[in-house]
N, C-alpha and C positions, 0 to 999 in steps of 0.2 A: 156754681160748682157744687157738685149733690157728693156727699160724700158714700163710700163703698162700704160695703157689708160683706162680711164671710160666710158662707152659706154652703152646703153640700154640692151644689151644683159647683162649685172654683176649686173643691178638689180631683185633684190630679192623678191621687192611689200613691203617691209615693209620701209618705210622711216628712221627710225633712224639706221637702218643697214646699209643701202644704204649709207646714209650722215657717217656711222663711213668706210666702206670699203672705200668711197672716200678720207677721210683722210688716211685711211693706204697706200692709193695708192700714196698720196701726201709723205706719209714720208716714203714707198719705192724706189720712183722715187729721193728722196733727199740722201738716201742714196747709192742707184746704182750712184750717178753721183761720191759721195764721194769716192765709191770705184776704178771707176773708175779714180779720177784724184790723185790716191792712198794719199790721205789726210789723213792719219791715226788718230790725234787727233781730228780729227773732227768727222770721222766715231765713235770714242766711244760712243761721244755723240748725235749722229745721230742713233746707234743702242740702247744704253739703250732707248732713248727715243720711237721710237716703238717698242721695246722686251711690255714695259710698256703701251704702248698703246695696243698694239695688247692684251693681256692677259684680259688689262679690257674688249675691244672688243669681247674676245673668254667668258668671264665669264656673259658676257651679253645676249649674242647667243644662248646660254647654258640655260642662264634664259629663253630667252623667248621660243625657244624650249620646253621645260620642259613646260610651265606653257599654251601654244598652243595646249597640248598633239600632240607633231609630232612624230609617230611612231617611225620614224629610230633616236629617239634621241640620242640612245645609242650607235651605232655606229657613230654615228656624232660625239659625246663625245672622242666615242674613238680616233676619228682620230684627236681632238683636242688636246688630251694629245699624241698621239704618235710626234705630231708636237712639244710638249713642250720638252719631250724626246730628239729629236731630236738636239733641239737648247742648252737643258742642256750640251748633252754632245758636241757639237762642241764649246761650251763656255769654255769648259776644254782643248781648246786644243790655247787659246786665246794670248798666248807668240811666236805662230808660225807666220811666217812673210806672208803665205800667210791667215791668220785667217778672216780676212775682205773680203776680196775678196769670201772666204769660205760659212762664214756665210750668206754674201747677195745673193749670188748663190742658198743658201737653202731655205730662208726667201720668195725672189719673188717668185722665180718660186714655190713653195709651197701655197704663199697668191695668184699667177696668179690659180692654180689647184683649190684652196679649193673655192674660188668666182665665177668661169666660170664653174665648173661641182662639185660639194660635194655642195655646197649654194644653186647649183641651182635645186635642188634635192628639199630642203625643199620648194624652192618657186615653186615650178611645186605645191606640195601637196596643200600648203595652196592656190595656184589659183583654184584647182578643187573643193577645199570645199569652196571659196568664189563662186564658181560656180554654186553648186548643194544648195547653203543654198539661193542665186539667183533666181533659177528654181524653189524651194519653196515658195519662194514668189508670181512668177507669176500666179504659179499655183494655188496659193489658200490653204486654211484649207482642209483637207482631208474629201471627202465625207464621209458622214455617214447614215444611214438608215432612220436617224430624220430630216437629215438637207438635203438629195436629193428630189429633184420634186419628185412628187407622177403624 
């Protein structure tokens, strides 16, 4: 398990995503180490606590998504919940003694996927409409028959 770095390229343009993905990366990086020095009582509470963070994080996303009108939100949603899917049922499988190791396996390299190409999906759109509402500006109010030179 390699653990994730924060770097220019996993921002998004929007600040409070940016500032919650650097936390999750902070408490994936805490829990990849856990796994690795196979600490098991510690990893419980190292995963409930970003299972917990992540979720408020995806329910946030999701807000502002939704209220940004960003087209692809719905399959963004979806790949939200297939991630939660995902983690329900490897939670069912939580008495196996490789469970930890399991679950952090699924968790990074899924929050490494969803931040560096699915995130960055939404912040390409919203750069080209902070773009073109930009060019609007420079360019001025839209000629009109009344308001061009004669």
């Amino acid at each position: 398990m390699q653990q994730l770095e924060w770097n220019n390229e996993a921002s998004v343009g929007i600040p409070e995503m940016d500032a919650q993905h650097r936390r999750l990366i902070i408490l994936l990086n805490q829990l990849v180490k856990v796994a690795q020095s196979g600490g098991i009582g510690d990893g419980a509470s190292a995963l409930a606590e970003i299972m917990q963070y992540a979720e408020r994080h995806l329910q946030q996303e999701e807000l502002v998504l939704r209220v940004r009108g960003y087209p692809g939100y719905a399959d963004h949603k979806a790949e939200h919940d297939a991630y939660r899917k995902k983690v329900a049922s490897l939670q069912a499988l939580a008495g196996r003694r490789d469970f930890a190791v399991r679950l952090t396996n699924l968790v990074t390299e899924w929050w490494r996927f969803h931040i560096l190409v699915t995130d960055q999906q939404y912040a390409r759109y919203f750069r080209r409409q902070a773009e073109g509402d930009q060019q609007a500006v420079i360019a001025g109010p839209p000629q009109t028959a009344e308001s061009s030179p004669a």
